[in-house]
DOMARMAR-617473 format. One record per residue (C-alpha): x, y, z; residue number from 1. Coordinates in steps of 0.25 Angstrom, whole numbers, plus 5000, padded with zeros to 4 digits. Each point is the difference from the previous one (the first is absolute). Example, Ala and Ser with C-alpha at 12.3 -4.5 7.8 and 13.67 -1.06 7.14 Angstrom:
BEGIN
X|Y|Z|nr
5049|4982|5031|1;
5006|5014|4998|2;
***
This chain:
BEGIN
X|Y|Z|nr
4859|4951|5025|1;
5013|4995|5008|2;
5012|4995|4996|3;
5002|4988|4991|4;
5012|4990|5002|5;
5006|5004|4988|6;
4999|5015|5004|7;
5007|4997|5011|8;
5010|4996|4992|9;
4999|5010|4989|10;
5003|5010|5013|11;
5012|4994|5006|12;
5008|4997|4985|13;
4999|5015|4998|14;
5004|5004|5015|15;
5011|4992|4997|16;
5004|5005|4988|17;
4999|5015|5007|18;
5005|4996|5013|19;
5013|5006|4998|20;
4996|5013|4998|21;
4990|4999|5011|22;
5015|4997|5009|23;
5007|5011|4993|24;
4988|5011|5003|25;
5001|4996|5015|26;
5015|5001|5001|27;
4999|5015|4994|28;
4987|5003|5010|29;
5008|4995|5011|30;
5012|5006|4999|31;
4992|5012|4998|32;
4994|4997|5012|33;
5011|4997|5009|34;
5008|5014|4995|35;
4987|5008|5005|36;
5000|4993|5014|37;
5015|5004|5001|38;
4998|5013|4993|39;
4990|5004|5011|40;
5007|4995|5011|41;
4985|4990|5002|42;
5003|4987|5008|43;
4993|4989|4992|44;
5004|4987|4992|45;
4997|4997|4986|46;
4996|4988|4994|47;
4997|4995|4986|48;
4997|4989|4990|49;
4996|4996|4988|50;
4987|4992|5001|51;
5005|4985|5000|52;
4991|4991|4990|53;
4997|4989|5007|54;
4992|5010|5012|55;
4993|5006|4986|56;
4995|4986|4997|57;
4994|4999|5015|58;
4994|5015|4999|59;
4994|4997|4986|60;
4995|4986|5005|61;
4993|5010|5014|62;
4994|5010|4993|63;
4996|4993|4986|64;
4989|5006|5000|65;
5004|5014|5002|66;
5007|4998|4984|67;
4992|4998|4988|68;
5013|4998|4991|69;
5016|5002|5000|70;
5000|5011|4994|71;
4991|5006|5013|72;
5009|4994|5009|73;
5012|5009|4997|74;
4989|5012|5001|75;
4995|4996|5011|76;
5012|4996|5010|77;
5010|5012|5004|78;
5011|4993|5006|79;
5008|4991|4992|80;
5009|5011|5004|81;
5001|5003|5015|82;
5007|5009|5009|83;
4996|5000|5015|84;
5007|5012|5008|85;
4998|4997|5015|86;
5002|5013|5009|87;
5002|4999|5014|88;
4992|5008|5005|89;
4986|5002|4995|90;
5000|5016|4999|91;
5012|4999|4988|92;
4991|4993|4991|93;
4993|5010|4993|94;
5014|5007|5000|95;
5006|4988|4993|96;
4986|5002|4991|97;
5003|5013|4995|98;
5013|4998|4997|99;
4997|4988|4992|100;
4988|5007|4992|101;
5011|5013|4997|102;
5011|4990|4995|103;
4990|4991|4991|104;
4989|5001|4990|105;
4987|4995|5001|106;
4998|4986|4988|107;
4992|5010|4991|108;
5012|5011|5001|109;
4992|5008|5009|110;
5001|5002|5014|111;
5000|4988|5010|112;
4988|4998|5009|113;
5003|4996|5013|114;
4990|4989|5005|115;
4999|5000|5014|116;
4995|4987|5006|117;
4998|5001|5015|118;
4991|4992|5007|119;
4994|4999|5016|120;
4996|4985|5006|121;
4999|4991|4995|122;
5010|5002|4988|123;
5011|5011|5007|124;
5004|4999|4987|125;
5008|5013|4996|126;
5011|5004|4988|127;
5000|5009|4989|128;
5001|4995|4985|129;
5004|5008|4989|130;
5002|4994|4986|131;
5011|5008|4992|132;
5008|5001|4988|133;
5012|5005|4998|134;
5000|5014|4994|135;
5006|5003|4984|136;
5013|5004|5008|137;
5002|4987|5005|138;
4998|4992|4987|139;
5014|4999|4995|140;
5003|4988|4988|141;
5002|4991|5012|142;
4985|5004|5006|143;
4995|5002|4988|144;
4991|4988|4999|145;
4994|5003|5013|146;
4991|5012|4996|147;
4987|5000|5002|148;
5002|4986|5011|149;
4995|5004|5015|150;
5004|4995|5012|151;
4994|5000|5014|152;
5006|5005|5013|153;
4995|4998|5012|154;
5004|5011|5013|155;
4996|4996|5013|156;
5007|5000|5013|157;
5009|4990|5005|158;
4991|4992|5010|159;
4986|5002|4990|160;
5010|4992|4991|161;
5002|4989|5010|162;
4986|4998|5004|163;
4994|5003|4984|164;
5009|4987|4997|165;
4997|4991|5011|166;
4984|5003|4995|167;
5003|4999|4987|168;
5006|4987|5001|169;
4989|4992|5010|170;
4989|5005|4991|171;
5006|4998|4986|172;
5005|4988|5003|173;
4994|4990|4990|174;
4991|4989|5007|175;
5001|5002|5013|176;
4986|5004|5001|177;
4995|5011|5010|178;
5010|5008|5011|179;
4995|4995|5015|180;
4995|5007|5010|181;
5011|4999|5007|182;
5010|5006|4985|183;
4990|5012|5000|184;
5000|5003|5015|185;
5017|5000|5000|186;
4998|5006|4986|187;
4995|5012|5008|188;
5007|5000|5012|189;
5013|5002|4991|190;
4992|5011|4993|191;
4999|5009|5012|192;
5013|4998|5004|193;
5006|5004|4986|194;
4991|5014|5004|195;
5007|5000|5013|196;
5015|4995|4995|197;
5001|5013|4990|198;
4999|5010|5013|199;
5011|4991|5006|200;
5008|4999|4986|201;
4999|5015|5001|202;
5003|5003|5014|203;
5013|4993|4995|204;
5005|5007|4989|205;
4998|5012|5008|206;
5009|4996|5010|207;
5010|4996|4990|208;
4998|5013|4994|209;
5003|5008|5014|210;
5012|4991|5003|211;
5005|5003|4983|212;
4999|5016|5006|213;
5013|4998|5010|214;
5008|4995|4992|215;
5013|5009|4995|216;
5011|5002|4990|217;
4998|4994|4988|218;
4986|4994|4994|219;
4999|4985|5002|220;
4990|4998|4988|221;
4988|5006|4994|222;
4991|4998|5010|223;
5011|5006|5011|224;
5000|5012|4989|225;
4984|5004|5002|226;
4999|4997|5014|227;
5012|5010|5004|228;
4996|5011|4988|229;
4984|5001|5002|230;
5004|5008|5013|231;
5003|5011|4990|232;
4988|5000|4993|233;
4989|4998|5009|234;
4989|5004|4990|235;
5006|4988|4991|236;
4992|4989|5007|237;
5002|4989|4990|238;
5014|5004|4999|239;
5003|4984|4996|240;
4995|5003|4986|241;
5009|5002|4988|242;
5010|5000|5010|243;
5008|4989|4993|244;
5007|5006|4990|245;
5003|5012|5006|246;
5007|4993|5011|247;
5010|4993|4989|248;
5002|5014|4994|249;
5002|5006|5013|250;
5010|4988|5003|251;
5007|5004|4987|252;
5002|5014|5002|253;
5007|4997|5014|254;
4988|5003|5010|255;
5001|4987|5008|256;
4994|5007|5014|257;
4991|5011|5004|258;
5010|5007|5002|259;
5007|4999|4986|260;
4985|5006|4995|261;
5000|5009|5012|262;
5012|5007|4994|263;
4999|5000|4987|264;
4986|5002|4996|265;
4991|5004|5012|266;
5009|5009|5007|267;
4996|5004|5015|268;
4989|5009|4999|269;
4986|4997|5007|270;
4992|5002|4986|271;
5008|4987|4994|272;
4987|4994|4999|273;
4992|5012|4996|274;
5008|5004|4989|275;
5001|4987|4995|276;
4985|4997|5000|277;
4999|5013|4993|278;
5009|4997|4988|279;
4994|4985|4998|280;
4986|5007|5001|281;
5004|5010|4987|282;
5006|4988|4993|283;
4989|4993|5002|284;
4991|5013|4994|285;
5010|5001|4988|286;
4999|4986|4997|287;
4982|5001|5000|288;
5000|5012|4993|289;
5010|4992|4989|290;
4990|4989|5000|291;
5011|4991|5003|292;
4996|4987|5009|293;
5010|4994|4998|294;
5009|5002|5011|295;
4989|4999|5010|296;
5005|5010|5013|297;
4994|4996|5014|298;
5001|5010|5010|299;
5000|4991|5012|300;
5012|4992|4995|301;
5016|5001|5000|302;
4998|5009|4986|303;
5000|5011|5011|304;
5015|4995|5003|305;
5002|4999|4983|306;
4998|5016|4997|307;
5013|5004|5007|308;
5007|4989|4996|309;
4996|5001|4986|310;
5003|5017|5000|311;
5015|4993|5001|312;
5000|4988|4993|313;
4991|4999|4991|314;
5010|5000|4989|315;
5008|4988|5006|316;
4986|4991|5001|317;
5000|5003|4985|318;
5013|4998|4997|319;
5000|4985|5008|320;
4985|4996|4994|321;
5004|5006|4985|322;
4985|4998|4992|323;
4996|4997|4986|324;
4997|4990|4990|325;
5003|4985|5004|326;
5002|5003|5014|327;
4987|4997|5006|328;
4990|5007|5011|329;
5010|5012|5006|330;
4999|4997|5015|331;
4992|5011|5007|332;
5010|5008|5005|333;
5007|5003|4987|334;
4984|5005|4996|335;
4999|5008|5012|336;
5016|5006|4997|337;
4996|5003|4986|338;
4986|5008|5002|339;
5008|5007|5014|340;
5010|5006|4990|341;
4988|5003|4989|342;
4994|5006|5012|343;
5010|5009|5004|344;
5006|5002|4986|345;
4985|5006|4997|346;
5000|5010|5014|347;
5013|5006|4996|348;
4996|5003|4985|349;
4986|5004|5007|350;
5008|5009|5011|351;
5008|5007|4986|352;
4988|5004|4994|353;
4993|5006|5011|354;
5014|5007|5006|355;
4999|5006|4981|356;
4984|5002|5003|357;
5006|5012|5011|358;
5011|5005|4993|359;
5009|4993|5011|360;
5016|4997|4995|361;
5002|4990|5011|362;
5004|4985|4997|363;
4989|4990|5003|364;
5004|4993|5012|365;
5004|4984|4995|366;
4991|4991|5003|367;
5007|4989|5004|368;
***
């Protein structure tokens, strides 16, 4: 049975009535979604909106009989909230991806499900969707009222974005009947080309990465930070990610160059590196065997630079990003400061009872 006329309407009076929280949702998702592209140093613009209700009128009156009633519309469609991240490049999508499903929930308060959608000829279709829901964390008196609403984002790579819009558009259309030849051959010209434009997109970045490297003195932004600091940690291949607040921090604390952090934190021996992989990989240990996810430690990432700014500073992170009641989602760096000192607070109290266990009067050594 398809839509009636007066379900249509029945549909659209309630979307209107839940369209500003619908706009509220995908403000919070975006914003969300903007602080992990600058938190993970990922190149990528964000988009969003709020499904306008006169394009639901024109997708009820398509797909009528996809919907047997209003109340299975609003089961049935996932976007009247939707935020579409667009990588430049095609390999930071599923980068983009986790991040996304690590910061959100899935609309059942379970754990999102990445929907992969890629596509060969004719379609070259290709994106991610995952519905989320903000988790209890976020649901604050203001956000209260969005608990248990989803919203869609769609993760694809800059140039997938450009052709998936102009197919889109030529085939949804309303009654222009069906694409030409001559539509679908350019349709998949443009397809192969998107394949080939990513390598180039690429080869770009990486030049402009490579150029970044000469630079010297002080740091110029975020991204001049990861390109001149990765040289350290060569194991640290994503170095970009969480590198965005660790930067601010490192700028507060006075390091504006590689050489301030040179100094001050790595010093000059050739095991920098080593050490420092060392100690974020026993963090990393303390934190599992805790069965504490919720400073999630990637070892191919800038945490390897973290541990030794942390074994210094971890009490001035606190002190600037103070937690409690009423002050919202502590920003990850003040998590990964409060576990460091639990974690070396518990190695010194471990260290005591062993040196008792041997009958030894020495100090524990501090533990930072």
């Amino acid at each position: 049975m398809a839509l009636t006329e007066e379900d249509i309407d029945e549909a659209l009076a309630r979307y209107a009535r839940e369209w500003d929280r619908d706009q509220k949702l995908v403000d919070f998702v975006a914003e969300a979604c903007r602080s992990i592209v600058r938190e993970n140093a990922i190149p990528a613009t964000v988009q969003w909106r709020a499904k306008d209700p006169g394009r639901l009128r024109g997708k009820l009156l398509r797909k009528r009989g996809d919907f047997d009633s209003a109340e299975a519309v609003f089961s049935g469609i996932k976007d009247f909230a939707g935020v579409r991240v667009a990588t430049y490049v095609e390999s930071d999508r599923e980068r983009m991806v986790t991040e996304i499903a690590q910061r959100f929930v899935g609309p059942g308060g379970g754990a999102v499900t990445p929907d992969v959608r890629d596509f060969e000829h004719p379609s070259f279709y290709m994106a991610t969707h995952c519905q989320v829901a903000l988790p209890p964390d976020d649901l604050n008196d203001r956000l209260a009222n969005l608990a248990g609403t989803s919203c869609e984002v769609q993760v694809c790579s800059l140039l997938a974005h450009v052709w998936n819009e102009l197919e889109h558009d030529l085939a949804y259309k309303p009654l222009t009947g069906e694409l030409s030849d001559q539509e679908k051959a350019s349709l998949l010209d443009l397809g192969h080309l998107v394949r080939a434009g990513d390598g180039l997109i690429r080869t770009l970045l990486d030049a402009t990465d490579r150029r970044l490297k000469q630079n010297e003195g002080k740091f110029a932004d975020q991204w001049d930070f990861v390109a001149r600091m990765r040289e350290w940690f060569p194991d640290a291949r994503d170095f970009g990610t969480h590198s965005g607040q660790l930067y601010e921090e490192l700028l507060g604390c006075g390091y504006n160059s590689p050489q301030a952090i040179e100094e001050a934190l790595l010093g000059h021996a050739e095991d920098t590196a080593t050490r420092a992989q060392q100690a974020l990989v026993a963090f990393e240990t303390y934190l599992t065997d805790r069965g504490d996810d919720v400073v999630r430690i990637d070892t191919r990432s800038s945490d390897v630079l973290l541990m030794p700014f942390l074994e210094r500073h971890a009490d001035e992170v606190l002190e600037r990003h103070p937690a409690g009641r009423g002050r919202g989602r502590p920003p990850r760096i003040a998590s990964a400061a409060r576990r460091y000192k639990d974690w070396k607070a518990d190695g010194v109290v471990a260290d005591g009872r062993r040196g008792a266990q041997a009958g030894s009067t020495q100090a524990p050594e501090d533990g930072g």
